[in-house]
N, C-alpha and C positions, 0 to 999 in steps of 0.2 A: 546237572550242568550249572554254569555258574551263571546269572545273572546280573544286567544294568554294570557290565563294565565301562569305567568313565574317562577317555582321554589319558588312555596307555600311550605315551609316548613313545616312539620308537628307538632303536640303537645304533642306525646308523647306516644299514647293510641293506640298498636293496630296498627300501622303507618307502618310496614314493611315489606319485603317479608320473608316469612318464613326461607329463607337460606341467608341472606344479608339484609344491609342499604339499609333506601328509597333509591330507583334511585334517580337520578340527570337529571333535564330535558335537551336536549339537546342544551337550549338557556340559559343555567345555568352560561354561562360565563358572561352575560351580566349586573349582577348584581355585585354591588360594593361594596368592603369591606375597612376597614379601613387599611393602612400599619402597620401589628405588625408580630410579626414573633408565630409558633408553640407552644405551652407552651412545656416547658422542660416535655421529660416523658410520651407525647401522642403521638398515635399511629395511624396509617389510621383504621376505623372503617371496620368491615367484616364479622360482624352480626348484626342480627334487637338489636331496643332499645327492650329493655325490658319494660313490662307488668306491669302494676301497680297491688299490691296486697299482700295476704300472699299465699303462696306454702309450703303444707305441715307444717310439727314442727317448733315452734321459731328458731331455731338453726340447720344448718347442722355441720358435724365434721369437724374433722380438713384438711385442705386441701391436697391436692394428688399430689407431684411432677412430671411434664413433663418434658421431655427430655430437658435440658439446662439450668433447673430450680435449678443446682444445687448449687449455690453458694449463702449464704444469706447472708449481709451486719451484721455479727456478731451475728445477730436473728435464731431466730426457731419460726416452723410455729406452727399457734396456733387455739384451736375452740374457736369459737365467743360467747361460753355460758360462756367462762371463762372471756370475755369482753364484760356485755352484752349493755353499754352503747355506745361502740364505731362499729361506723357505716361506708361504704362506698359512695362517693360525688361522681358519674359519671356522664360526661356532654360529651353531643351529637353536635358535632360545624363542620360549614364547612369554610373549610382554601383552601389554594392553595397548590396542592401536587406536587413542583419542580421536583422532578423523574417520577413523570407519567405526569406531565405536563399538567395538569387538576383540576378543583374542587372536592371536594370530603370531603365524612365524614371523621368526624376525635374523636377519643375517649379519654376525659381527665380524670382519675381518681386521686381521693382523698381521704381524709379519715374527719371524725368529731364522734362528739361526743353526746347524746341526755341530752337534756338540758328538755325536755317534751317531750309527745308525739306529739305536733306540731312544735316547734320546735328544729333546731341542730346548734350546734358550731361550725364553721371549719373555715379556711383561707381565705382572702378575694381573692385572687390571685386565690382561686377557685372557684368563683362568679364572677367576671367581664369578660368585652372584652372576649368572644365568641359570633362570627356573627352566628344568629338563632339558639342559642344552643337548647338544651333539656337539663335539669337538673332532678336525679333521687337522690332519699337516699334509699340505700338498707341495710337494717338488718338481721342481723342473720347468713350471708354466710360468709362460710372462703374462698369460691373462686367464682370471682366474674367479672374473664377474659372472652371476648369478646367469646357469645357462650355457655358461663358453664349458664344452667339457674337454678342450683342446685334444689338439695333437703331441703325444709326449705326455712324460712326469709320471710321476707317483701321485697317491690318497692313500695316508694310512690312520687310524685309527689312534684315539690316546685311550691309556692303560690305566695311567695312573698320574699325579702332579705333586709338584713340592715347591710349598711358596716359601717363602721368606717371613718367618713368624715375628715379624719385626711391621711387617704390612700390615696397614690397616684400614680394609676400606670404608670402613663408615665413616674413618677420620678424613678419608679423603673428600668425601663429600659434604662436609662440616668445611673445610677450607674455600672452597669455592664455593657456597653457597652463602658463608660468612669469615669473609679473608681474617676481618678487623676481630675476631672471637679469641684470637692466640693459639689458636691449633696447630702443631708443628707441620708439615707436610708430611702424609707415610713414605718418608724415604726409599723402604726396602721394597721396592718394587720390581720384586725378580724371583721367577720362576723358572723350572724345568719339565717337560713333558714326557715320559717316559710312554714308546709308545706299543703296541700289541703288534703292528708290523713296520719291522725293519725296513730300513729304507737302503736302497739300492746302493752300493761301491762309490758309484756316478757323481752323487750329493755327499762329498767331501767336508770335515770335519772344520770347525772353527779355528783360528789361530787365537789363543788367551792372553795376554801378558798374566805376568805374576803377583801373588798377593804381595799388593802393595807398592806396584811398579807404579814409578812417576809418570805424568801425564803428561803428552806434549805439551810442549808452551804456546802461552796464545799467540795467535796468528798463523799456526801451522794449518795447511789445507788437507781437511779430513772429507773423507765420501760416506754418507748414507745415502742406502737403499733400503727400500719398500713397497708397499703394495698399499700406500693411503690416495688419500682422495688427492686431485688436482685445484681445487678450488674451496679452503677453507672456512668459507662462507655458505657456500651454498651444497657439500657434503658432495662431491659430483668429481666422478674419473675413478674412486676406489677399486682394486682388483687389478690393473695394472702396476708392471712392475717400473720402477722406474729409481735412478738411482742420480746424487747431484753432491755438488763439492760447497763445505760450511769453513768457514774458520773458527778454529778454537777459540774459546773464550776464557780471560784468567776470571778465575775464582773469585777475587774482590768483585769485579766488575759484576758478575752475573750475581751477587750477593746485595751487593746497593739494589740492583732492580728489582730481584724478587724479594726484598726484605719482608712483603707481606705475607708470605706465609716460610718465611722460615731458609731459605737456601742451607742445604749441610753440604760443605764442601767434604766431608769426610767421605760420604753414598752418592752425591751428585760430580756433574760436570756440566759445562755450560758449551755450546758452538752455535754458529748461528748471529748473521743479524739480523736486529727487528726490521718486519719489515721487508722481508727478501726472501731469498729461497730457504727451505728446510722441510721438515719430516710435519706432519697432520697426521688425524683421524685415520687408522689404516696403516699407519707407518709403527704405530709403536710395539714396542719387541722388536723390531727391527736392530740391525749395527749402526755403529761409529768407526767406524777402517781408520787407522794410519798407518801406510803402509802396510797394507794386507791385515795388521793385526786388531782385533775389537775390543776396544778401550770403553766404548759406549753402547747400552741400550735404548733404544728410544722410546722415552715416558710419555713427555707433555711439553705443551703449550701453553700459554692464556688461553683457557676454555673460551670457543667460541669463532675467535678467529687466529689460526694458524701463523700467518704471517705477524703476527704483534710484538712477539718477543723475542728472546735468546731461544733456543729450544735449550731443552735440560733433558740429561740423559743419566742413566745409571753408571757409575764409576765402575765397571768391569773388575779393576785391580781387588777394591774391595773387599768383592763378595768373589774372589777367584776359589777360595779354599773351599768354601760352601756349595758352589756349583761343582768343581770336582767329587765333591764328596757323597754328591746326592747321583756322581754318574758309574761311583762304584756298588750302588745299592743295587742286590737282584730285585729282580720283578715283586711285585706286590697287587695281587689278585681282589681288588675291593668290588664289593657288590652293587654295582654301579649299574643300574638299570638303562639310564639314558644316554649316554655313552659319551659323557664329556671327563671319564675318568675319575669323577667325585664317586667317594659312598654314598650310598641310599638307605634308609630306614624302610625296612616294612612292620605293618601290626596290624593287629587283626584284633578288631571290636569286640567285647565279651557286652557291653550293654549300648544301648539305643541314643538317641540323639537327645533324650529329654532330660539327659545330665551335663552333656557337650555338643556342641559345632560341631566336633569334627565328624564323627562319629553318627550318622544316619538310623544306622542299624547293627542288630549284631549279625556277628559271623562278616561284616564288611572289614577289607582290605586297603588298607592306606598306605600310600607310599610321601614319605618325608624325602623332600629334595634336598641334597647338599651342595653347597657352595664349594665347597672345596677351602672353606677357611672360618678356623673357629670363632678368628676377630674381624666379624664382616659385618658387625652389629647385629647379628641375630642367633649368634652360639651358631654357626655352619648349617643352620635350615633357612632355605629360602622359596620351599613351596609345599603342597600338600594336593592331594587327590587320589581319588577311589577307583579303587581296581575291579568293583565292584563286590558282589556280596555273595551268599550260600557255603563260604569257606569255613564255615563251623562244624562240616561235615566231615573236614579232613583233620586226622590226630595228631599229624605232625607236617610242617610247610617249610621249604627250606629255596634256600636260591644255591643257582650252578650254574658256573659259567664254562660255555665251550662243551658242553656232553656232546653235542653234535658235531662236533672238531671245526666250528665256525669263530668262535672266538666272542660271541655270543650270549647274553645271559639268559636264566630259564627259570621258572619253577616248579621244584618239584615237590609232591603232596603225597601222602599215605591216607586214604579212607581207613572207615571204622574195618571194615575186614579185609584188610592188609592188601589191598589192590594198590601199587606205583602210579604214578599218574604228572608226566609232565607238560607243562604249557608254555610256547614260545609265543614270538610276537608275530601279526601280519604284517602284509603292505600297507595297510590303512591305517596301524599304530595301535590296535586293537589284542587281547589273548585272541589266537586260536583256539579251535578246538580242541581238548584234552587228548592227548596219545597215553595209551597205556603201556608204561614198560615194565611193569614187575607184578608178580603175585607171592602173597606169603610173608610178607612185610609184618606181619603183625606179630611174630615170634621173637620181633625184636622190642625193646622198652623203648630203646631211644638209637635215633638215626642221626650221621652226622654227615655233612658235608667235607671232601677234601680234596686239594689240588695237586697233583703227583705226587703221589707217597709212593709209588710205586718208580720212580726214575724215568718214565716213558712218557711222558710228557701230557697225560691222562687226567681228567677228574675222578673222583670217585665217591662211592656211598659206602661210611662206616656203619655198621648193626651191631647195638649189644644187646646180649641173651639175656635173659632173667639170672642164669648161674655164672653171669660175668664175661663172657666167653664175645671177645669180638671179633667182628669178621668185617671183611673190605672184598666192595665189589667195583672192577672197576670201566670204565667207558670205553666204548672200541673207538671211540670218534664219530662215531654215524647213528648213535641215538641207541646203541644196544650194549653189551654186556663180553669184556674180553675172557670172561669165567662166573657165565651165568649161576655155578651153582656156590661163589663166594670163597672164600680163605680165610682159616684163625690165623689170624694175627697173636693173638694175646686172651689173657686170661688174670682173672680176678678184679675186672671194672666195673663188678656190683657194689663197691667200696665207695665211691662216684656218683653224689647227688645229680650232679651237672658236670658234661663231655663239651669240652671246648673245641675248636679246629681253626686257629687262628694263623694258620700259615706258615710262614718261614720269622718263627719267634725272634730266634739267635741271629737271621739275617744272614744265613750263612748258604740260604737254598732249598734247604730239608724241611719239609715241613713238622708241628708240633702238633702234640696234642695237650691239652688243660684238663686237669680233673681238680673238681672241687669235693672237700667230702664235707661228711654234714655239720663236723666241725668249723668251715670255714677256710681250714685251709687248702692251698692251689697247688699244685703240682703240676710239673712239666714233663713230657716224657716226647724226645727228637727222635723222629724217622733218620736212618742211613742213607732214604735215597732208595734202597733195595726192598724195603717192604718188612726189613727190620730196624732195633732201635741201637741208637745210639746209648741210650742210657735205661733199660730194660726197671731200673728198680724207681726212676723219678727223680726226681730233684722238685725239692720245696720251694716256691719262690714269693709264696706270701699267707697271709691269713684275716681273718677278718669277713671273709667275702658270704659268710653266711646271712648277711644282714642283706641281699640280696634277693628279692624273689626269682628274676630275669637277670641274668646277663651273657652277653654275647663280644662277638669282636665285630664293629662296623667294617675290619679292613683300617686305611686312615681316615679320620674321620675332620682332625683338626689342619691336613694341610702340610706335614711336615715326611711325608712319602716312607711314614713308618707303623708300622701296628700300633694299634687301641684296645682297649679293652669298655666298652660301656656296662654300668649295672644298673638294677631300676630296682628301687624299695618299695615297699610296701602301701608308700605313701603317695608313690606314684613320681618319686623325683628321680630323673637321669642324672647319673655320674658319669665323668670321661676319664679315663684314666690314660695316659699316653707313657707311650718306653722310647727309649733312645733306639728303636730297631735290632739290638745287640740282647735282649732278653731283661735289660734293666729299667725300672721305671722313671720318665719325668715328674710325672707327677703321682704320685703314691698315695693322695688323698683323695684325688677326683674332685672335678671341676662339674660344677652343675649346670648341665646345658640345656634341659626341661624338667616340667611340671606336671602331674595331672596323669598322668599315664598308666594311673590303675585302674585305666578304664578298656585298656588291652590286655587281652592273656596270650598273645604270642607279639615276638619282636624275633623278626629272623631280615 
């Protein structure tokens, strides 16, 4: 059994105690986060996450004023069937809480928009940099504060994200910390959330203009809605929905006032006057409606106090090509432990702490958090902590998501004599106890991980023979095996240093497999969908890659809602290597986004 597991965070499902957040372990402090401060607008968390799913009617009414609630930044509150495309963005993150002087949940709400039913629109600022978030899109509620589990809507789950690789958010926090430094503002502040459950007919699709559509002119009366706070001083009223009328602003105009950090009328728009009613803390990701259609995202303010300025919003027309293009992409299955849709890094320590921090002991388990964005100032890791330790015992560790047909990630481990061995998360945020599902694993060399190769909608576990002969077993959805005793697939993949399973390469559904041979060079070989291949003999698509000890595919890693490929040398440096989604490379030299990492012998 495994020992001293440390502040497993959970995924999302079902994860908390019925009156409050997961606990926090009491060796919770030991894990590391990145230096960034609170987002503006969130709150210490102090109820469970919520439940994926629909409750009751599409739509609950309009929301119910609490005591304090009564001041609205120029809006009235509104029911959500009158807005049925616009949704709320609540992320589940743990920060450092300076007044209690401890770790702890913390709850950041947003607002977006529904683009389909698997994907939504909102801010990227509410997508990145949160250590082991949980990310939820709920529909249909007009109140949707910490606790109200209303009547009505949906809670579904994010999958996966694609930001705008034009974002930058360390640069954003460089602006407002020192306006007078020359940093331009990160413009591109626009994401899509691709989600793992569809959302219901009921929550109806956005209206776009087109790239490039002109903007009304100023003075025209535009409506935002959102779910921020009522009170931009005092952070207070957030979670209701509520919705209010701005006028446009021309472009000169909102360019003279923000000239301290830069206005781009090219990505930006300006409505709103200072001073009056508009969008805060809570609101952003939200729309800008003229006439039904969304011209605008809502960004920002004057950090600090809402009412100050213009608000400034994301120019829709823009970025219109970009967001279509990211809602034609299929699903993309990243190994995302926490469940705010980012990759995760796991590794596993070969030696003790008395070379590195990170690292405790050997056979210990660490799990890297990803931001969801490579330019977030920290190359896409924004935490680290131990999963505990004795996993030196297992020859091969892998992650799988949904074996249990929950939608859910796992892992799964092979001991020295070929015993299966998967582990899920509890209620408390903690591994479970080891289940066993398989024996005789050890006839295999190398075991791989895959996500419907078979067209049914299944994970599955690939095994190669020592005389090359591969075979695929695959998930009934309920923890067992739809052909306990396996299938060849193929033959002759003793040729195969390293077996890759990086998904749908081409972008086209099917999943791939990678083989590298000791040459260095890669080859790709595409599933039908049927459990055979499209291209049986390979296709070559690079070389080189023997200069790698490790590599794998994180899923996305940098943000752009497309396959990676990472490798690790000898020397212990990561490389990122990114493709356009379509099987070609962006970057074909690799981007180094750590150091030091010859001090693990597994990265899965």
């Amino acid at each position: 059994m495994l020992g001293g597991a440390a502040f497993v965070l959970p995924s999302g499902v079902a994860n908390a105690a019925s009156d409050g957040p997961p606990p926090l372990p009491a060796n919770a402090g030991d894990i590391a986060l990145t230096p960034d401060e609170i987002p503006a607008g969130a709150v210490r968390a102090t109820h469970p996450m919520p439940k994926p799913g629909s409750s009751g009617s599409a739509f609950s009414g309009r929301a119910t004023l609490k005591p304090g609630d009564s001041r609205i930044i120029g809006g009235e509150l509104v029911a959500p069937a009158a807005h049925p495309s616009v949704v709320a963005v609540m992320s589940y993150f743990v920060a450092w809480d300076d007044q209690a002087d401890e770790y702890a949940w913390f709850l950041r709400t947003c607002t977006g928009t529904v683009l389909s039913p698997e994907k939504v629109l909102t801010a990227a600022q509410c997508s990145v940099d949160l250590p082991f978030g949980a990310t939820f899109v709920v529909a249909g509620r007009a109140d949707v504060r910490q606790g109200v589990a209303g009547s009505g809507g949906q809670v579904a789950r994010v999958a996966s994200t694609w930001t705008h690789q034009g974002y930058n958010h360390a640069e954003q926090e460089k602006v407002w910390t020192s306006p007078s430094s020359g940093n331009p503002y990160p413009h591109d502040n626009v994401t899509v959330l691709t989600l793992k459950d569809a959302l219901d007919g009921a929550y109806t699709p956005v209206t776009l203009p087109a790239q490039g559509a002109d903007i009304p002119p100023a003075d025209t009366a535009a409506t935002i809605v959102g779910y921020g706070v009522d009170d931009g001083v005092n952070n207070t009223g957030v979670g209701l929905l509520r919705a209010t009328t701005v006028p446009m602003i021309a472009d000169s105009t909102c360019s003279s006032a923000y000239d301290f950090f830069k206005f781009n009328a090219y990505s930006m728009l300006c409505a709103g006057v200072p001073y009056s009613n508009g969008a805060c803390h809570g609101d952003s990701g939200g729309p800008l409606f003229v006439d039904g259609v969304q011209y605008g995202i809502i960004s920002t303010r004057f950090k600090g106090y809402c009412p100050a300025d213009h608000g400034i919003y994301m120019r829709v027309p823009t970025f219109h090509d970009l967001i279509t293009e990211d809602m034609a992409r299929s699903g993309l299955v990243n190994p995302d432990w926490t469940g705010d849709g980012h990759s995760d890094f796991m590794v596993r320590c070969k030696t003790s702490g008395t070379s590195t921090d990170v690292c405790s002991k050997s056979g210990e388990v660490i799990m890297f958090g990803g931001s969801g964005l490579y330019k977030d100032g920290y190359y896409g890791f924004n935490a680290a902590m131990s999963l505990g330790y004795g996993w030196n015992t297992y020859t091969k560790i892998m992650r799988v998501t949904s074996w249990n047909g929950d939608g859910e990630p796992s892992i799964i481990a092979r001991d020295g004599s070929g015993g299966l061995w998967q582990y899920t998360i509890g209620g408390d945020g903690n591994l479970l106890p080891r289940i066993k599902i398989g024996s005789g694993w050890n006839m295999f060399n190398d075991i791989m991980v895959t996500n419907n190769w078979m067209g049914d909608g299944m994970p599955n576990l690939m095994g190669r023979k020592p005389n090359g002969e591969l075979w695929i077993y695959t998930s009934d959805g309920a923890g067992g095996w739809k052909n306990p005793s396996g299938t060849r697939i193929g033959t002759g993949w003793g040729m195969f240093n390293t077996i890759l399973t990086p998904g749908s390469w081409q972008g086209d559904g099917f999943q791939t497999l990678l083989g590298r041979k000791p040459d260095g060079k890669l080859y790709m070989y595409n599933s039908n969908g049927s459990g055979g291949w499209q291209n049986p003999s390979g296709t070559q698509i690079g070389s080189g890659w023997q200069t790698f000890t490790t590599f794998m595919s994180p899923g996305d890693w940098n943000g752009d809602n497309m396959i990676d490929l990472v490798g690790v040398k000898s020397t212990g440096e990561v490389r990122l290597y990114t493709t356009n989604g379509k099987g070609q490379w962006i970057n074909a030299t690799g981007a180094v986004i750590a150091k030091g990492w010859q001090i693990f012998d597994r990265v899965f």
